[in-house]
C-alpha positions as CSV (number, residue, x, y, z in Angstrom):
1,X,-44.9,28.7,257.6
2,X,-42.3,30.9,256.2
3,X,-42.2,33.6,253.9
4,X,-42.9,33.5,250.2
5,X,-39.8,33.0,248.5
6,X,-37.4,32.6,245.6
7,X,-34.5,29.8,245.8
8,X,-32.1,29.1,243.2
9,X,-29.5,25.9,243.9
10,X,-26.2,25.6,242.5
11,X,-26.2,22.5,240.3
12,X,-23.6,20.4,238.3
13,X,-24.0,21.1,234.6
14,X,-22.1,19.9,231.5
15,X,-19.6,22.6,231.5
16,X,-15.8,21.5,231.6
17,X,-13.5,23.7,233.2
18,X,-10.4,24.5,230.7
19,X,-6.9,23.1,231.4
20,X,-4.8,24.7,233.4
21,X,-1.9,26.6,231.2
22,X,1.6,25.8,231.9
23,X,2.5,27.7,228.2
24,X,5.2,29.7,230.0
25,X,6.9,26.7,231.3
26,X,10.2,26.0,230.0
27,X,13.2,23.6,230.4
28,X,16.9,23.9,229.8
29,X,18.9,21.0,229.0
30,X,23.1,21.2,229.5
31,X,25.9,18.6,229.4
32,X,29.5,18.6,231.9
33,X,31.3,16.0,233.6
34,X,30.9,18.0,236.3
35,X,28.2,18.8,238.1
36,X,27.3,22.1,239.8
37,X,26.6,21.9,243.7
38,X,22.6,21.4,243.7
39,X,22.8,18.1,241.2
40,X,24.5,15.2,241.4
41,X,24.1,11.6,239.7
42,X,21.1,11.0,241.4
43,X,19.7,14.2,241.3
44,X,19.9,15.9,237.5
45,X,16.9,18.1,237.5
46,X,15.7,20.6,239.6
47,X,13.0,23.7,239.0
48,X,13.5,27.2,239.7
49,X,11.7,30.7,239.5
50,X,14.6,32.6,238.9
51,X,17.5,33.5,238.6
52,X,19.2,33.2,241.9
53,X,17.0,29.8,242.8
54,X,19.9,28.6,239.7
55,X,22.6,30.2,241.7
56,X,21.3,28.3,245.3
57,X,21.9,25.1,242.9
58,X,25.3,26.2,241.6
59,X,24.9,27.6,238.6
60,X,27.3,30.8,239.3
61,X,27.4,33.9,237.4
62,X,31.4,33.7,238.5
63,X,34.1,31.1,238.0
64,X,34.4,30.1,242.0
65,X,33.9,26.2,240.2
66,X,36.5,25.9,238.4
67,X,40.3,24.6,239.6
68,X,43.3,27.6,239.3
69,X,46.4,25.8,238.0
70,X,49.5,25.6,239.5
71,X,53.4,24.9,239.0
72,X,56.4,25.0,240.9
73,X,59.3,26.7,240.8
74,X,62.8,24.8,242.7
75,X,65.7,26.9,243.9
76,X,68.4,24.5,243.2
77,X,70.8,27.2,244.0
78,X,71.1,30.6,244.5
79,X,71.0,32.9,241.8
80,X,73.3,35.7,240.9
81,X,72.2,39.5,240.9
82,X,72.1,39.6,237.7
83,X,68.5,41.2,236.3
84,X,66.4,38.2,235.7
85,X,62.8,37.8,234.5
86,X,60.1,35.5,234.5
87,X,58.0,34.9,231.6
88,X,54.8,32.8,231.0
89,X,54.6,31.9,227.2
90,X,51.5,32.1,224.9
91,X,49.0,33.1,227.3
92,X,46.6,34.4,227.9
93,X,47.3,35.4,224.3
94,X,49.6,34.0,221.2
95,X,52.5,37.0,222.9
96,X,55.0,36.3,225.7
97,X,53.6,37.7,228.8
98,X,56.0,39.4,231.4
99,X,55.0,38.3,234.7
100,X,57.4,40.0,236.7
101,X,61.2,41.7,235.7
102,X,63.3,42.2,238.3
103,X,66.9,42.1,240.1
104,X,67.5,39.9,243.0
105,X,68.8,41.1,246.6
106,X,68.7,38.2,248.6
107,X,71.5,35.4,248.0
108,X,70.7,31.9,249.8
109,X,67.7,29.5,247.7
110,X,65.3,30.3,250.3
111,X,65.0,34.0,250.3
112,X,65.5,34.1,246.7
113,X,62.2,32.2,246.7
114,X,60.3,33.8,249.1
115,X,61.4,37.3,247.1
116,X,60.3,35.6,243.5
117,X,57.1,34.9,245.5
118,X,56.4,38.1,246.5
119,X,57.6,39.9,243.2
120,X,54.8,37.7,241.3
121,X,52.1,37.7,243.6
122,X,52.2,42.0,244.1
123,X,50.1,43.8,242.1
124,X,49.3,40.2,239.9
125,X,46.4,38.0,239.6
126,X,48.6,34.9,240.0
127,X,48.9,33.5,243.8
128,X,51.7,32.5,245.0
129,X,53.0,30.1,248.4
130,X,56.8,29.1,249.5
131,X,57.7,26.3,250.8
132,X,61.4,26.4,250.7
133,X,63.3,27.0,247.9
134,X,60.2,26.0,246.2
135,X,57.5,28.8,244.9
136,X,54.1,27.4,243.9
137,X,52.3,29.8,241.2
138,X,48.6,29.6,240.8
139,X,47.1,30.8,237.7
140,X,45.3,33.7,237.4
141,X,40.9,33.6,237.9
142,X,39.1,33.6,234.9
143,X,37.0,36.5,234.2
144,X,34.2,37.2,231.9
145,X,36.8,38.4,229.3
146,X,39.5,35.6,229.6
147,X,38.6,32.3,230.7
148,X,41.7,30.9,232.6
149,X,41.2,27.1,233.7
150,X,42.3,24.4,232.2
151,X,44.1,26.3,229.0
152,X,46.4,27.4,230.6
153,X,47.8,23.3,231.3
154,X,50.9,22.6,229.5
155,X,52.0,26.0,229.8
156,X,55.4,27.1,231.3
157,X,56.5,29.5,233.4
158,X,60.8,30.4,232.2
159,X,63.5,32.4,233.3
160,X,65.3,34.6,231.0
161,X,68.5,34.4,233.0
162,X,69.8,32.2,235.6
163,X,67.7,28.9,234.0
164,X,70.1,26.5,235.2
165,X,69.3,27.1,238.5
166,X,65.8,26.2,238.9
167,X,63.1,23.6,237.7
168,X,60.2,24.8,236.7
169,X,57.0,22.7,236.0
170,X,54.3,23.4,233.9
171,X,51.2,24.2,234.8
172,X,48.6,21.5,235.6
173,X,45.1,20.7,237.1
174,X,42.7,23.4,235.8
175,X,39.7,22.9,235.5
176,X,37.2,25.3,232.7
177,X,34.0,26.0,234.6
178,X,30.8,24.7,232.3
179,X,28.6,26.9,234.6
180,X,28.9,30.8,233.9
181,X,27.6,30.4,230.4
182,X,24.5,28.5,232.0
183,X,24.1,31.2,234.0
184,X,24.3,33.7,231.4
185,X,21.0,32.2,229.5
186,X,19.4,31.2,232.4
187,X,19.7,34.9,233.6
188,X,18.5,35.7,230.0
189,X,15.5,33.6,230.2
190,X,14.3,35.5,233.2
191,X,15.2,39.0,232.1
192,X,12.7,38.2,229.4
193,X,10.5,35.6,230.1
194,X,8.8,34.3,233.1
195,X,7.5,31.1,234.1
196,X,8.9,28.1,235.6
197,X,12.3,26.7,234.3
198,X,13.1,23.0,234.8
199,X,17.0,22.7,234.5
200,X,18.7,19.2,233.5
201,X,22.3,18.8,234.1
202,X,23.5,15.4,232.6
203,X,26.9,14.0,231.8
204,X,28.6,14.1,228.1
205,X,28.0,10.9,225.9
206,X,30.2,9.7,223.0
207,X,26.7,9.9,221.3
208,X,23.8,11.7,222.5
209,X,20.4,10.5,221.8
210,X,18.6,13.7,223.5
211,X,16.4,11.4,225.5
212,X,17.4,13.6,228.5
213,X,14.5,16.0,227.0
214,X,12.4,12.8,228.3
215,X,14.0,12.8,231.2
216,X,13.3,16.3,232.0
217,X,9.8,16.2,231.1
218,X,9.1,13.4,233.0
219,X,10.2,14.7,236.2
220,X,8.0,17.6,235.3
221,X,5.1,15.6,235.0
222,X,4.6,16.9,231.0
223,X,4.3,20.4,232.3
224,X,7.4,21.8,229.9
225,X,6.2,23.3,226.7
226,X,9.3,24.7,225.3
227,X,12.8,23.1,225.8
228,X,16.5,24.9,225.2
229,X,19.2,22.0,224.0
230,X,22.5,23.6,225.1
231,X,25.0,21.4,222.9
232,X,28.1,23.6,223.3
233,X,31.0,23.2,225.1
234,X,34.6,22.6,225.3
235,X,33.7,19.1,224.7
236,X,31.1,19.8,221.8
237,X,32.6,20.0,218.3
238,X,31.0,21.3,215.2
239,X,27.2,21.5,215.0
240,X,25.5,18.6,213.0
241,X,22.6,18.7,211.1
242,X,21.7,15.6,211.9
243,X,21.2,16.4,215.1
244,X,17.5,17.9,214.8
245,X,16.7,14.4,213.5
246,X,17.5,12.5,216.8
247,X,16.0,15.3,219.2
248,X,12.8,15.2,217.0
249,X,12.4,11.3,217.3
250,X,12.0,12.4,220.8
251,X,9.8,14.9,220.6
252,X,7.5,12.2,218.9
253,X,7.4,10.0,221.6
254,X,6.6,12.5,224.0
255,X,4.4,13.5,221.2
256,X,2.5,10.1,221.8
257,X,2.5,10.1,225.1
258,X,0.6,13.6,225.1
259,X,3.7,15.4,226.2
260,X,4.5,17.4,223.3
261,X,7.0,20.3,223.1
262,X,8.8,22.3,221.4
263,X,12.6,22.1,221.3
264,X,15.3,25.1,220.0
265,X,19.1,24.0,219.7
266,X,21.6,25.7,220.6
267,X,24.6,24.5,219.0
268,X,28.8,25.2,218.7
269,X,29.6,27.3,215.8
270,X,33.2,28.2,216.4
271,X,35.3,28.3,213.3
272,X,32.1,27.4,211.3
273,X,31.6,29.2,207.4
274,X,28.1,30.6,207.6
275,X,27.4,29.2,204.1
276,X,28.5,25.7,204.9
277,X,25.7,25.7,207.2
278,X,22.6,22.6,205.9
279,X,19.2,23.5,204.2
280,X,17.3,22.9,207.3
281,X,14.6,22.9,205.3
282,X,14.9,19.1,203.7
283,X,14.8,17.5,207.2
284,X,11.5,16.8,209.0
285,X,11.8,18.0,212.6
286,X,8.9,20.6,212.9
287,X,9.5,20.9,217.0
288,X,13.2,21.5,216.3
289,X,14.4,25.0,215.8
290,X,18.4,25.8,215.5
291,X,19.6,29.4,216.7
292,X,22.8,30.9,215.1
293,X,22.7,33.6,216.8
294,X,25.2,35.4,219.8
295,X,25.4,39.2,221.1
296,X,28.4,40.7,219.4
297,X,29.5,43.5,222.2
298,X,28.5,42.6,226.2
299,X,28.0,40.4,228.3
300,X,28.0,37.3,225.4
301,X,30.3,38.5,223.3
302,X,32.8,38.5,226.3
303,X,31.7,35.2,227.2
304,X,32.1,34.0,223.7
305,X,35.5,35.6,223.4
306,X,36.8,34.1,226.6
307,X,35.9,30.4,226.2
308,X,36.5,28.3,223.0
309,X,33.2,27.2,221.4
310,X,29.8,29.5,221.0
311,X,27.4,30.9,223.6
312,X,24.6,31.7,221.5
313,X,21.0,33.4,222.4
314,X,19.5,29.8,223.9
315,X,18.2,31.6,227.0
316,X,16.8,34.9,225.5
317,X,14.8,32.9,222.6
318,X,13.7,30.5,225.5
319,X,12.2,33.4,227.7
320,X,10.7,35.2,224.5
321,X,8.8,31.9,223.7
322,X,7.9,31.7,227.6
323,X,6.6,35.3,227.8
324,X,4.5,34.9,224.3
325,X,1.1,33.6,223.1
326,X,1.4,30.1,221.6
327,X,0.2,31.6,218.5
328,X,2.6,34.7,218.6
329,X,5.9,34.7,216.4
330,X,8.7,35.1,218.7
331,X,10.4,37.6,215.7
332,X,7.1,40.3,216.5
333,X,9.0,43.5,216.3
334,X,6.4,45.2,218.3
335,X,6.5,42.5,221.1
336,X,10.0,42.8,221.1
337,X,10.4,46.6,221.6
338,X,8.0,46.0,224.6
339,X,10.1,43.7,226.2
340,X,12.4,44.9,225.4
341,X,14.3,42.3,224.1
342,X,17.7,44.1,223.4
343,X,19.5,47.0,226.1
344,X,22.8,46.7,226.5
345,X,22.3,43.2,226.1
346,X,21.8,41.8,222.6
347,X,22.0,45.3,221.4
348,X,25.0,44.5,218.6
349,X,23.6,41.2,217.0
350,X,26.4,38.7,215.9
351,X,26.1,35.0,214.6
352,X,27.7,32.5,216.7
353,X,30.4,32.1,214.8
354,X,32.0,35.5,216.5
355,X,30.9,37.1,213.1
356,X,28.9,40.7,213.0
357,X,25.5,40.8,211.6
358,X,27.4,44.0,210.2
359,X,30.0,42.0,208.5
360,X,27.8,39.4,207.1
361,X,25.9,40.7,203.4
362,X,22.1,40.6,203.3
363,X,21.9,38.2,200.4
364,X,24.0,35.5,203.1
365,X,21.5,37.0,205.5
366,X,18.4,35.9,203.5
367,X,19.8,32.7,202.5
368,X,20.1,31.8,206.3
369,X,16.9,32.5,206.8
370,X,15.8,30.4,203.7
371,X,17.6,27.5,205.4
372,X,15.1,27.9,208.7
373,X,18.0,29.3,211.3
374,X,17.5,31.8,213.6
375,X,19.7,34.1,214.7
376,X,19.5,38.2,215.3
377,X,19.2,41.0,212.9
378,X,18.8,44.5,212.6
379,X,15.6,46.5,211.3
380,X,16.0,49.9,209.5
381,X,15.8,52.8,211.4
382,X,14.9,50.9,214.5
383,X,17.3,50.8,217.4
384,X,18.9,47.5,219.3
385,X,18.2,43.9,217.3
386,X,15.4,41.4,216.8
387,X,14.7,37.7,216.2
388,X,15.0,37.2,212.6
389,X,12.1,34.7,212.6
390,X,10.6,31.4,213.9
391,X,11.1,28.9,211.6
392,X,11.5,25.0,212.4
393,X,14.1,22.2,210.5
394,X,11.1,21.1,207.8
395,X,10.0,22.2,204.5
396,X,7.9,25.7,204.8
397,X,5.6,23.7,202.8
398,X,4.7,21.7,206.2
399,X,1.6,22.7,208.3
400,X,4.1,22.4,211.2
401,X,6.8,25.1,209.8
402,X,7.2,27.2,212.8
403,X,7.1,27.6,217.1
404,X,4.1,29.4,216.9
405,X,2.3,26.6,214.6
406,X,3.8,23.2,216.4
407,X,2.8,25.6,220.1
408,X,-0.7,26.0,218.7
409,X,-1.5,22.8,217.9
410,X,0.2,21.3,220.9
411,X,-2.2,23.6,222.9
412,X,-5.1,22.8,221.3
413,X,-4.0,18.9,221.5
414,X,-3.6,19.4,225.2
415,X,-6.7,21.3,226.3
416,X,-9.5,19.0,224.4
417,X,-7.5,15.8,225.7
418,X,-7.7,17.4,229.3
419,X,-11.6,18.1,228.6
420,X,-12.1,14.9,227.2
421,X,-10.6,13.2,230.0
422,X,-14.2,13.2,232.0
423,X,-16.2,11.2,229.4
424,X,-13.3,8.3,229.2
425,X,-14.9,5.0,229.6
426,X,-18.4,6.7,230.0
427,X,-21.7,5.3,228.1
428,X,-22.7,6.2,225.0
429,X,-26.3,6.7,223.6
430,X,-27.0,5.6,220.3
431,X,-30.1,5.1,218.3
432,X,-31.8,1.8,217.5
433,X,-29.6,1.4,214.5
434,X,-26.4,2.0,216.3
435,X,-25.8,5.5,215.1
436,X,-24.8,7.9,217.3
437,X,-27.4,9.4,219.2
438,X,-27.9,13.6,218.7
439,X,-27.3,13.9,222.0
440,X,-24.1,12.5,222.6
441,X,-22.6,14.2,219.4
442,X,-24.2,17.5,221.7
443,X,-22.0,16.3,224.5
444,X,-18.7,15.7,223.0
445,X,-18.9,18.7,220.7
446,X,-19.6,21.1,223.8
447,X,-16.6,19.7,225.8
448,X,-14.2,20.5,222.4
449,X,-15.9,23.8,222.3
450,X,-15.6,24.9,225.7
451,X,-11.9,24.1,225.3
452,X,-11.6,25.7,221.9
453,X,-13.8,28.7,222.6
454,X,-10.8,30.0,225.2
455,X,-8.1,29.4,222.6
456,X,-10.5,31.8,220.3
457,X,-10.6,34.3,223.1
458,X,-7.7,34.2,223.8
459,X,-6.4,35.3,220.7
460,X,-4.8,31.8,219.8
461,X,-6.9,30.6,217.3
462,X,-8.7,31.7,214.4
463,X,-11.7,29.8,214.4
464,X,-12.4,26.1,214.4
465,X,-14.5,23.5,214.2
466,X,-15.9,20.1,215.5
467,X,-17.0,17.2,213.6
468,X,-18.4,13.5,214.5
469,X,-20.1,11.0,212.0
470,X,-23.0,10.1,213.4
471,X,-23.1,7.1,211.2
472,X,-19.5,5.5,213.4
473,X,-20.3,2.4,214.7
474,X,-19.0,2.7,218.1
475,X,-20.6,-0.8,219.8
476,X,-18.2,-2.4,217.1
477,X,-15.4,-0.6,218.1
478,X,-15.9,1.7,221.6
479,X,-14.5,4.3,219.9
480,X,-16.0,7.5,218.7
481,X,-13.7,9.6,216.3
482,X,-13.7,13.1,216.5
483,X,-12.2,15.6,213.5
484,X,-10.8,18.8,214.7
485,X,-10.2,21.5,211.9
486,X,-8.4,24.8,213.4
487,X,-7.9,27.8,211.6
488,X,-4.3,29.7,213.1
489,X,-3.2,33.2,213.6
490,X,-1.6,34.5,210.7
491,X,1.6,35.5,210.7
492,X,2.3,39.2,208.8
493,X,6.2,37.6,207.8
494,X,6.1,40.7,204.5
495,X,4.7,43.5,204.4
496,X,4.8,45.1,201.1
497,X,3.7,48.8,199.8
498,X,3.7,49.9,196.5
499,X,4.1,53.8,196.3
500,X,3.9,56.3,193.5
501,X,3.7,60.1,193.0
502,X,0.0,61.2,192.3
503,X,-2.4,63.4,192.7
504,X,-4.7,62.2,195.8
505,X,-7.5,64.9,196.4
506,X,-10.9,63.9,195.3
507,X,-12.0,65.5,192.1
């Protein structure tokens, strides 16, 4: 017989495990007729972990996508050596541009050509190739500070001497790459956030519903929680208002399908007034948030300079969000410093209109932020710049005002759903007059808590609280109704001190 002893087995009890989080999983949506290397029709969302997982797919920091322009110049006869030079009108710029001034040596077409060539090609960023009498000039690579490609088309190369005796085309086939500013806020996203980032590259519509947020979070299996709309482009116009409406009618259908997200917009403000901009807050599209925003001195403000519509702050706000507490403001000044959210980077705050927060009074200020827009500010006597706030396009009278409210609810719709899950299509007590039983309210109430209880820990809620009529009758309708009532985070938005001259020692 053996020993005396104590034996305890491992059981299964009525505990449900919470959800999994995927809070720091984001998407980015952007449009081109083109498509990067790593998508293709059939193929228009991938995942990646960072940032050079974007650049394996083609999303380049560089402009080796898009198509140098060329033109020809014909020898139809020689030249005389006379000083003649060749000029390409308004660009990059509204001057003349002298490409090359010279005096020819050689006499016959051919070596004239061949010596044009040369001149142009030493010591220049445009390319050159003879065949002939006939030079081919490639325009110049784009760079961060001047985006080449195809504004440069129509253009004309002419000589200021000696014109009747060559043809000279203008310049054709370039191609603007879409990619570089992609790469700028995906690089963004990561240098602040972390995560996983589904990217969606889809083609430009003569109207654009948005259902390629659908798209997106249907390949990701409902796993995105936050979503960047890049709606700016070459091919882009103006923003439009109206816009927030048609991306939230999607976000309440992923809504109903228990997908929900949360959605900020990134739209083109070039050549936009600041005050023409709509009262965001008399539409009703709680998961829609619009960012007016754009650094004002590096890496973005180049961008913005070189190409013709906005670059905005999409991919820092996206990796803020990602890198935050569903309950947290994205504008916390504290977790910004920690970041930190602005270096080099983000460290002169501009609106997206290529207008300085400097230039721009703090009564306009305050009446942006009155209309719900978010864009980037500056804080007395702190350095760099900060999220002005984290408003949605509804009424600040809605439950549903902010990212941190529509992210918190979201959550908490998610996690009890996912603990509920279990008890689908599973009997039900009740008493001999059809009333729920005690326990079975016991039941259902401890799977919402154990959800809820994390959220509390976890700093996301307040408090909350469970509540289910025993007096339902569920064998009329096999449905038992559960109220939810959650208590959120505050968020400290003003912080006011009164202070006066007294005398403070205790009498």
């Amino acid at each position: 017989m053996a020993l005396p002893n104590i034996t305890v087995n491992r059981t299964q009890g009525n505990i449900v495990r919470p959800a999994l989080s995927n809070d720091s999983t984001s998407a980015m949506l952007f449009y081109s007729n083109t498509y990067p290397s790593g998508f293709s029709g059939a193929t228009q969302v991938a995942v990646v972990n960072s940032t050079k997982e974007a650049y394996d797919l083609g999303i380049v920091d560089d402009y080796s996508t898009e198509t140098r322009a060329t033109s020809t110049i014909t020898f139809n006869s020689a030249i005389s050596n006379a000083t003649s030079v060749v000029v390409l009108s308004n660009f990059p710029t509204a001057s003349t541009e002298v490409v090359a001034s010279f005096t020819f040596s050689a006499t016959g077409t051919a070596s004239q050509a061949s010596e044009l060539a040369t001149l142009i090609s030493n010591g220049l960023q445009y390319g050159t190739s003879v065949n002939g009498a006939v030079v081919t000039v490639t325009a110049p690579v784009s760079s961060d500070s001047t985006a080449v490609g195809s504004s440069i088309n129509t253009k004309t190369l002419s000589f200021s001497a000696g014109t009747a005796s060559v043809s000279i085309t203008t310049f054709s086939g370039g191609t603007t790459t879409d990619v570089r500013p992609w790469a700028y806020h995906i690089s963004e996203h990561f240098r602040l956030g972390n995560g996983k980032l589904y990217i969606g590259v889809f083609p430009v519509l003569a109207t654009f519903t948005f259902n390629e947020i659908k798209n997106i979070q249907d390949f990701a299996n409902g796993e995105v929680r936050q979503c960047g709309v890049y709606k700016s482009g070459s091919w882009s116009g103006v923003f439009s208002a109206t816009d927030v409406t048609t991306i939230q009618s999607v976000c309440n259908t992923l809504g109903n399908e228990k997908h929900p997200l949360s959605v900020v917009l990134q739209p083109n403000l070039v050549n936009v007034s600041l005050s023409s901009l709509a009262n965001l807050q008399a539409y009703s599209a709680p998961n829609v948030s619009v960012l007016i925003g754009q650094d004002g001195a590096n890496v973005g403000a180049a961008l913005a300079n070189s190409f013709t519509y906005s670059v905005g702050i999409m991919g820092a706000v996206t990796g803020v969000i990602s890198s935050s507490k569903v309950s947290d403001s994205i504008a916390w000044v504290g977790k910004l410093q920690s970041l930190p959210f602005s270096t080099a980077e983000l460290d002169t705050p501009a609106f997206a209109n290529k207008v300085l927060i400097s230039n721009v009074a703090s009564t306009a200020q305050d009446t942006l932020a009155d209309k719900n827009y978010i864009f980037l500010r500056r804080i007395t006597d702190l350095a760099g710049s900060f999220i002005s706030d984290s408003k949605s396009a509804v009424s600040n009278t809605n439950s549903f005002f902010s990212i941190e409210r529509n992210r918190t609810i979201d959550k908490s719709r998610r996690v009890v759903a996912a603990g509920l899950s279990p008890l689908l299509n599973s009997p039900v007590d009740v008493n001999s007059n059809g009333t729920l039983s005690a326990l079975t309210i016991n039941v259902y109430k401890q799977v919402c808590n154990t959800q809820l209880d994390v959220m509390v820990s976890n700093g996301e809620l307040s408090a909350y609280s469970v509540n289910i009529d025993p007096n339902q009758n569920v064998l009329a309708t096999d449905t038992i109704n559960i109220t939810l009532t959650l208590t959120p985070k505050g968020v400290a938005r003003f912080i006011t001190v009164d202070v006066s001259f007294g005398v403070t020692a205790a009498a």
